[in-house]
C-alpha positions in Angstrom: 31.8 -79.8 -182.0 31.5 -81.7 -185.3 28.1 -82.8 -184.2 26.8 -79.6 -183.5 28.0 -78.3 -186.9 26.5 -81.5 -188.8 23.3 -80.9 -186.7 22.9 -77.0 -187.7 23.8 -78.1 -191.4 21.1 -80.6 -191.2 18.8 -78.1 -189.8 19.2 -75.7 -192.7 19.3 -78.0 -195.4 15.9 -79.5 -194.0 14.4 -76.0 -193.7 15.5 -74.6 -196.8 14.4 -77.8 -198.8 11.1 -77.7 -197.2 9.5 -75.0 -199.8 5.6 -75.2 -200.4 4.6 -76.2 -203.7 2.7 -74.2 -205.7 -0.4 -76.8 -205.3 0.0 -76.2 -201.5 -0.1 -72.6 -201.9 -3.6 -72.8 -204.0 -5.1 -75.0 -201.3 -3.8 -72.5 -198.9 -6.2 -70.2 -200.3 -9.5 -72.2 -199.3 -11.2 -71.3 -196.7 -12.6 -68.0 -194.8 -10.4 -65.5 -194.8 -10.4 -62.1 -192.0 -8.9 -59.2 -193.8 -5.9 -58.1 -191.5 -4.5 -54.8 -193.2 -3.7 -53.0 -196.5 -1.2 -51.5 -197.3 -1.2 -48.6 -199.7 1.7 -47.6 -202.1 2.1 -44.7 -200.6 3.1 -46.6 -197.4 0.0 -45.8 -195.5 -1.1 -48.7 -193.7 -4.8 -49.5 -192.8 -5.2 -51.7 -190.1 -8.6 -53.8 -189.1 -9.2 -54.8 -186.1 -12.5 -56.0 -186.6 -14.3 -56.5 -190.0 -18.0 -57.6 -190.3 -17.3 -59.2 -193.6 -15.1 -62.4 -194.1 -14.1 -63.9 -197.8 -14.4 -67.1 -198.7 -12.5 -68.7 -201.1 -12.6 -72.0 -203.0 -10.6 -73.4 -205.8 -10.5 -76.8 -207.4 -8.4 -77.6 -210.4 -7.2 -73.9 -211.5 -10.9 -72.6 -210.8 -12.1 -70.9 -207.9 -14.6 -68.3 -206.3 -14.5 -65.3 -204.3 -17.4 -64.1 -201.9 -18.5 -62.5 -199.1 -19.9 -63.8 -195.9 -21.4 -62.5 -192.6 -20.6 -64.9 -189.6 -23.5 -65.4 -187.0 -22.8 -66.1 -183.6 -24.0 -69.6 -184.0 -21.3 -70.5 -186.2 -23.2 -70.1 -189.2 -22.9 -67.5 -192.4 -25.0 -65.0 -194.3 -23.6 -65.2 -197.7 -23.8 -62.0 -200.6 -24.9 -64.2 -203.1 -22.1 -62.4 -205.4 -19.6 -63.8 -206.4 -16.2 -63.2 -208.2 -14.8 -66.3 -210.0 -11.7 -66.3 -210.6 -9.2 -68.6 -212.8 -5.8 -69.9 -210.5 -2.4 -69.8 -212.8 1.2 -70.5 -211.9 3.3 -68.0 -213.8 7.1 -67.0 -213.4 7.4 -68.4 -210.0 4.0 -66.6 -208.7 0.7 -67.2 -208.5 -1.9 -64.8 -210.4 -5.5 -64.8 -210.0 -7.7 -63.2 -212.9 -11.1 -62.2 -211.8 -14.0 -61.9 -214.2 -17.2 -60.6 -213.0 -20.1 -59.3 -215.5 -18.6 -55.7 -214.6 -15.1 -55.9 -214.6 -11.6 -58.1 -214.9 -8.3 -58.0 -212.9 -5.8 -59.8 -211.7 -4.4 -60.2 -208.2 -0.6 -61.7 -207.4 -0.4 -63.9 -204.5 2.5 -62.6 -202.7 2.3 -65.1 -199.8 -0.5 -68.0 -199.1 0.8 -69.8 -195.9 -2.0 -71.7 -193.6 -2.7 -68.8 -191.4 -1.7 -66.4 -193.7 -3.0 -64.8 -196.8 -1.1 -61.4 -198.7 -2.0 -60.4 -202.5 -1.2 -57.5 -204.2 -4.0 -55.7 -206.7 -3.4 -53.9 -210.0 -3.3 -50.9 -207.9 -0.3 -51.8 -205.7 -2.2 -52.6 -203.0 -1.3 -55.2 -200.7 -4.2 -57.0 -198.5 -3.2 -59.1 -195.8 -5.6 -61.7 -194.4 -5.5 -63.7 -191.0 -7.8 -67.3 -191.3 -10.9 -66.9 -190.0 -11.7 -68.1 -186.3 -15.3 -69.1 -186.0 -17.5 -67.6 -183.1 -19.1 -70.9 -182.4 -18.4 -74.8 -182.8 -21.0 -75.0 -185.6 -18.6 -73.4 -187.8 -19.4 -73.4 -191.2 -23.0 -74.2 -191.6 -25.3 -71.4 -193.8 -28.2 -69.7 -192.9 
């Protein structure tokens, strides 16, 4: 009985001690990202099951980029061309990202950035959920 108790104490303490650090979570945030569903103050929820349109982010050293991109069946991308830089800051436990674009600037809270997993909240209250990206073909990645 004392093993199993030292074994489920173990257990927690490993789990609760394993917390990303906020590095982790920023290099969560690369990649190509599937928008899943947003959810709207007023507790309306917009699901996608299927969206033309993927984002993909990149940030290095507090800096980053937001765009959009078409995948191809090949495995390849049309990208937009625009793009929405943004700067990456670690403020009061969270992680805020302030975009500035020739025509606006706002900032988005990262509410949760796991692997697989993407959730931000906008200055509107609304909170966007993204699933990673799963590539249509094995030449994932490559532009046309």
């Amino acid at each position: 009985m004392k093993k199993l108790i030292l074994l489920l104490v173990l257990a927690i303490v490993s789990t609760a001690c394993h917390q990303q650090s906020d590095e982790e979570k920023i290099n969560n945030l690369n990649g190509y990202w599937e928008i899943k569903k947003a959810e709207l103050p007023e507790g309306i929820t917009k699901e996608f099951k299927f969206s033309e349109l993927v984002d993909y982010i990149q940030v290095e050293n507090g800096e980053g980029f937001r765009m959009k991109v078409r995948p191809q069946l090949g495995g390849s991308f049309i990208t937009s061309k625009d793009r929405e830089n943004f700067e990456a800051k670690v403020e009061n436990d969270s992680i805020n990202l302030y975009y500035t674009t020739p025509y606006n600037s706002w900032k988005e809270t990262v509410i949760s950035s796991e692997e697989n997993e993407l959730k931000v909240i906008n200055p509107r209250g609304i909170i966007y959920t993204y699933k990673r990206f799963t590539p249509y073909s094995t030449d994932y990645g490559q532009e046309d």
